[in-house]
Z-matrix of the N, CA and C atoms (Angstrom, degrees):
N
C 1 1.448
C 2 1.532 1 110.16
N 3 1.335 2 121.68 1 -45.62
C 4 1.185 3 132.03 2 -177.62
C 5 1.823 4 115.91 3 -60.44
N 6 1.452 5 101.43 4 -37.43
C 7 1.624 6 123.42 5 170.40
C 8 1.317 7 102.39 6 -58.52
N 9 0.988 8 116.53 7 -48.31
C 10 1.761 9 123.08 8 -150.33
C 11 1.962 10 82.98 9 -81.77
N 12 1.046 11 143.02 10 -57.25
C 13 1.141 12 161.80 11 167.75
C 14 1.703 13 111.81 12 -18.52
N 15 1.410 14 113.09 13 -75.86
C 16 0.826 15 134.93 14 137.09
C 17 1.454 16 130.88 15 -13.07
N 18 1.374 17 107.56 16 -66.54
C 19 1.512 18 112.09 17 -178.91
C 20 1.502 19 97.28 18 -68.22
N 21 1.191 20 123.61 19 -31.07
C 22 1.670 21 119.32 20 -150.84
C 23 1.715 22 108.55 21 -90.28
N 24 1.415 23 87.73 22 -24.09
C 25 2.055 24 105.03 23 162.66
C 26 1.390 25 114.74 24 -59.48
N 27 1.791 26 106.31 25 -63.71
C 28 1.282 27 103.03 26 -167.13
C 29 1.629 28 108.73 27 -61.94
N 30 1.275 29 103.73 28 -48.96
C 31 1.959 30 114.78 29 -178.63
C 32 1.960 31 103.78 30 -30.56
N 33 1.254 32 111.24 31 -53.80
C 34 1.273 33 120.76 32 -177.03
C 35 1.422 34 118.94 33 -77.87
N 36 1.357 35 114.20 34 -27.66
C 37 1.745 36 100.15 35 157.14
C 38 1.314 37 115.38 36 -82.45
N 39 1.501 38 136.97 37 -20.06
C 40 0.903 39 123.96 38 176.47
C 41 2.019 40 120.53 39 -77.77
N 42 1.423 41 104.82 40 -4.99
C 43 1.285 42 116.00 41 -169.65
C 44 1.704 43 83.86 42 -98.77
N 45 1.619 44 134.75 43 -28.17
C 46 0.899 45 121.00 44 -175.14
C 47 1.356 46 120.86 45 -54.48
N 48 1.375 47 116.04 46 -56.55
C 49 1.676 48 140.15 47 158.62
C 50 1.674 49 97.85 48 -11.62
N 51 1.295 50 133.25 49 -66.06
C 52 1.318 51 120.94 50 -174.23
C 53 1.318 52 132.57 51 -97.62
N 54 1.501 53 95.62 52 32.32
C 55 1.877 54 104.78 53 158.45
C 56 1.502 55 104.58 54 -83.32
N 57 1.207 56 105.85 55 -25.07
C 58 1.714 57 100.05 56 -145.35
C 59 1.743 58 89.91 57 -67.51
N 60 1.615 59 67.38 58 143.17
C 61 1.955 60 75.95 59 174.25
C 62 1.932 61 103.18 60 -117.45
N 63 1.586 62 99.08 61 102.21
C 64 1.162 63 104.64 62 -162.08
C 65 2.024 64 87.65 63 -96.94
N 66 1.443 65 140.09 64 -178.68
C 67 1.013 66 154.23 65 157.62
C 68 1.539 67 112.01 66 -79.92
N 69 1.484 68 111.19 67 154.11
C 70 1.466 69 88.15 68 -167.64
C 71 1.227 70 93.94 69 -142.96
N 72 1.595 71 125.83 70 21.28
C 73 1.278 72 128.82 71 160.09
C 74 1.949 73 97.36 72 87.24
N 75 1.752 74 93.62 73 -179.81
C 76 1.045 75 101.89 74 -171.93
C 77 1.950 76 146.96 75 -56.36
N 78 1.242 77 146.76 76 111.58
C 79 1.020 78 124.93 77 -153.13
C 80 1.752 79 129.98 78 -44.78
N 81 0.988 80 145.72 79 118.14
C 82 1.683 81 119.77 80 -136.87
C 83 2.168 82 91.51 81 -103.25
N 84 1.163 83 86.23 82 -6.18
C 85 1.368 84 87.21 83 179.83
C 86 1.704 85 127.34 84 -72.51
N 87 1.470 86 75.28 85 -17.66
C 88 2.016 87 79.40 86 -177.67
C 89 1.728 88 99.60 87 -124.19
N 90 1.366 89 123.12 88 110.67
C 91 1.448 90 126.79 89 177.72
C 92 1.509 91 102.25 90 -104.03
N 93 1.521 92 101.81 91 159.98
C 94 1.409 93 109.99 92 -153.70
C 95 1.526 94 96.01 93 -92.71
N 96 1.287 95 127.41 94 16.92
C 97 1.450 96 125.89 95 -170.68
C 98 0.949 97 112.41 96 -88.01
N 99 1.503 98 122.80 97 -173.68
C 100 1.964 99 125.97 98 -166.05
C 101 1.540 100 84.83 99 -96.90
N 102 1.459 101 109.90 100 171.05
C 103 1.097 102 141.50 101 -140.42
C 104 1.909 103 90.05 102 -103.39
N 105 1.515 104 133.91 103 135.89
C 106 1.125 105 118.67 104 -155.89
C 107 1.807 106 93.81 105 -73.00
N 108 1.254 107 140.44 106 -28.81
C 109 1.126 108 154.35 107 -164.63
C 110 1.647 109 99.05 108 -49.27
N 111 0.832 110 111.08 109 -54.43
C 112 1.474 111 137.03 110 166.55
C 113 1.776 112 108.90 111 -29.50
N 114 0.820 113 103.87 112 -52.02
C 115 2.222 114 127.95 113 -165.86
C 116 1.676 115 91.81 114 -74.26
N 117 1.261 116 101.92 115 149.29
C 118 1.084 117 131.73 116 166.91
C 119 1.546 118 139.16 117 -116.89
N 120 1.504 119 97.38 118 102.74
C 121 1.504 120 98.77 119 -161.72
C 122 1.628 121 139.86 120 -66.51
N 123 1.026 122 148.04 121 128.91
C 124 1.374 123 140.05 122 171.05
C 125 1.253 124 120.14 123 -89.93
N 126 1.253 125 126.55 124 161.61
C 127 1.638 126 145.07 125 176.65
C 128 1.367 127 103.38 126 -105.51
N 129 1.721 128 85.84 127 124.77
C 130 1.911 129 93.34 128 -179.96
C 131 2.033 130 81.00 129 -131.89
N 132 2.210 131 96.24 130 145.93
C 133 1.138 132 94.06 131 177.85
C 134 1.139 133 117.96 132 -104.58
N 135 1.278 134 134.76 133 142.32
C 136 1.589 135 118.19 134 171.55
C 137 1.131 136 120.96 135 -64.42
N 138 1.514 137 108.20 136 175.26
C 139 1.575 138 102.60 137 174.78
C 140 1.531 139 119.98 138 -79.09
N 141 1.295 140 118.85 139 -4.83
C 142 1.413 141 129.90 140 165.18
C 143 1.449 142 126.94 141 -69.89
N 144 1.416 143 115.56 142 -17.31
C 145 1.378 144 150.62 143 -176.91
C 146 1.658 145 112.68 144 87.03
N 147 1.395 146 115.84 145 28.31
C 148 1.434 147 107.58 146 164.61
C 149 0.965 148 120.46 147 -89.24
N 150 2.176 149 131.09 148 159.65
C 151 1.140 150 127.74 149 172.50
C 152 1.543 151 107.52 150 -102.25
N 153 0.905 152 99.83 151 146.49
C 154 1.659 153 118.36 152 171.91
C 155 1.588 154 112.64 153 -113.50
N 156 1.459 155 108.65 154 145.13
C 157 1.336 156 104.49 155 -178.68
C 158 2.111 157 95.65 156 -99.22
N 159 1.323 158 117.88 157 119.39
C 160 1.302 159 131.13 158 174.17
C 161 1.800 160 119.70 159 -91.86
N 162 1.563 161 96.52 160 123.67
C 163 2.031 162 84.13 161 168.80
C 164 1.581 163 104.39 162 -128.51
N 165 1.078 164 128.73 163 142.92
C 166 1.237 165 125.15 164 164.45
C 167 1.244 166 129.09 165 -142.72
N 168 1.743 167 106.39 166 102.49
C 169 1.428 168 119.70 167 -172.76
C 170 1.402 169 124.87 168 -72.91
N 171 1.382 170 129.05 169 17.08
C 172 1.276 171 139.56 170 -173.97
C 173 1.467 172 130.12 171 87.78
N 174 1.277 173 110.89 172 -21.05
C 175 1.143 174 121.22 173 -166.45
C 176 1.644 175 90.56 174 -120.44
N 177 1.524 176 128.60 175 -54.03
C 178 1.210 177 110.83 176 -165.54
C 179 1.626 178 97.63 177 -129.83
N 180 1.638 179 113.14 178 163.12
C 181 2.084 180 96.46 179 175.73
C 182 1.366 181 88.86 180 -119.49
N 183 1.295 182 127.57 181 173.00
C 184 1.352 183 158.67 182 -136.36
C 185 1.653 184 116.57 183 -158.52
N 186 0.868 185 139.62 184 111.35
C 187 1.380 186 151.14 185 176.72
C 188 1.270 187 128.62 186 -119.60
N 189 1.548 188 120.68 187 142.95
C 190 1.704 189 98.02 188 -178.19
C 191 1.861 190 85.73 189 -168.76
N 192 1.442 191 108.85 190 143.53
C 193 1.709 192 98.98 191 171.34
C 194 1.300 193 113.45 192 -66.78
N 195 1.379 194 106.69 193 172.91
C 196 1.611 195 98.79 194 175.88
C 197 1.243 196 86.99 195 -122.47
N 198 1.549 197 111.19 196 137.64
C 199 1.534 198 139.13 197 167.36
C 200 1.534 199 117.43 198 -82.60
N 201 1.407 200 113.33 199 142.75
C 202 1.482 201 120.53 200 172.13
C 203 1.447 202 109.62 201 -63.86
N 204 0.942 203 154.26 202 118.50
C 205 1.830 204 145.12 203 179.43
C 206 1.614 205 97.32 204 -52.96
N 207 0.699 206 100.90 205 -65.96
C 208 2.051 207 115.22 206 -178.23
C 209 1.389 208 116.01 207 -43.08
N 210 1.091 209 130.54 208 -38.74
C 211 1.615 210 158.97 209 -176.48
C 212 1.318 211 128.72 210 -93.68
N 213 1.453 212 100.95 211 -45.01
C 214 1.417 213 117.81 212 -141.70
C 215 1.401 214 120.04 213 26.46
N 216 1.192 215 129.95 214 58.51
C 217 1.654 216 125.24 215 -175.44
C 218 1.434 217 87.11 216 -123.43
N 219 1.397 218 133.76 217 139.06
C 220 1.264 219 132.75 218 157.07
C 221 1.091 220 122.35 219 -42.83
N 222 1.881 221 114.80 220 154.74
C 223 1.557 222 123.92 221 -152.46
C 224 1.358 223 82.90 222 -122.05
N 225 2.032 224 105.70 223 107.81
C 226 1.286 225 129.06 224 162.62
C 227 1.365 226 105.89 225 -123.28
N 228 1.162 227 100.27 226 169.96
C 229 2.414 228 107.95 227 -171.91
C 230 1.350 229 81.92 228 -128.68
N 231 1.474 230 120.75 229 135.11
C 232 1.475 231 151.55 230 177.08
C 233 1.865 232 89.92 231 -71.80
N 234 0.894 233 102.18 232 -52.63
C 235 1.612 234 106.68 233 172.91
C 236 1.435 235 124.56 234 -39.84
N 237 1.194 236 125.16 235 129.72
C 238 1.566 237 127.30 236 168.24
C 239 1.468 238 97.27 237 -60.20
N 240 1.425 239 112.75 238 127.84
C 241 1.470 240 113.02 239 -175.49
C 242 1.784 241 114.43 240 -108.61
N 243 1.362 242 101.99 241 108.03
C 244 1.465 243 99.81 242 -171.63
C 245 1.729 244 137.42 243 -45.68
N 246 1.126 245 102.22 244 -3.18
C 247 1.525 246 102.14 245 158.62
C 248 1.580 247 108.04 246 -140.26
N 249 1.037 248 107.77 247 106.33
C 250 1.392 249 127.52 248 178.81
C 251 1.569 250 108.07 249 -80.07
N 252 1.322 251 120.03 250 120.17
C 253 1.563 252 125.58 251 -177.91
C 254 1.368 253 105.48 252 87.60
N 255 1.316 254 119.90 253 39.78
C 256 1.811 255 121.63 254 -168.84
C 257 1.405 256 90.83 255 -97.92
N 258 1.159 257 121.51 256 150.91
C 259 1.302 258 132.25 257 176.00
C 260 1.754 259 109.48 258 -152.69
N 261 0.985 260 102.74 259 104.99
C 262 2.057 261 126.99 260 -161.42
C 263 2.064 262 96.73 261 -112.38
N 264 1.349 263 92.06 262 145.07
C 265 1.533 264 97.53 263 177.18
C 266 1.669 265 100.80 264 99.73
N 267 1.483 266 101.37 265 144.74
C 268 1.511 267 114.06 266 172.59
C 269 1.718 268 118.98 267 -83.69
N 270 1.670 269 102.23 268 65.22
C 271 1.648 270 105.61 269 -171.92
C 272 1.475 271 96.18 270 -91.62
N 273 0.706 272 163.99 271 2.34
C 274 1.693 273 166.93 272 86.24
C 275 1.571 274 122.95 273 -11.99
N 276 1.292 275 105.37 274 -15.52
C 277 1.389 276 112.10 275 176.15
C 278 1.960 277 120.11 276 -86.24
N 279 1.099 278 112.08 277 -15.25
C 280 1.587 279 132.44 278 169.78
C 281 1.800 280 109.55 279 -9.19
C-alpha cells in the first residue's frame, strides 16, 4: 500500500513538471534577416580544381557546384590550379 502510494506521489510530481507554462523565447524559425535571394554569391576553387558557387550570410555559409548550362557537368580545370582554396567575389558581402 505504501509502494503503491509512493509510486502515485512521485508519478504526479513528475506530471507536475509539464504544466508549467514557462516562455520559451524567440520563434527560431523566422529570422529577421534579408531574404537569401538578396546575397551575392562567390566562386571558391577546390583543391581538386572545381568551382563552387559560395554565400555567406554571417550566421550560416552555403555551398553548391557550379554547373556548365550547356553540359550540365561540373566546372573543373584539368589544370593544377595555382591557388587552391581561392575564394574570389563579394560572397561575404550579403
Amino acid at each position: 500500500m505504501l509502494r503503491t502510494l509512493a509510486t502515485a506521489a512521485l508519478a504526479s510530481l513528475a506530471l507536475s513538471g509539464c504544466a508549467v507554462d514557462r516562455p520559451v523565447g524567440p520563434d527560431k524559425s523566422h529570422e529577421g534577416r534579408q531574404d537569401l535571394a538578396d546575397l551575392r554569391a562567390g566562386i571558391w576553387i577546390s583543391p581538386h580544381g572545381c568551382q563552387y558557387w559560395i554565400i555567406d550570410d554571417g550566421a550560416e555559409g552555403y555551398m553548391s557546384p557550379r554547373f556548365d548550362p550547356i553540359t550540365g557537368r561540373p566546372v573543373c580545370t584539368r589544370v593544377p590550379v595555382d591557388f587552391p582554396g581561392l575564394a574570389t567575389g563579394d560572397f561575404r558581402g550579403g
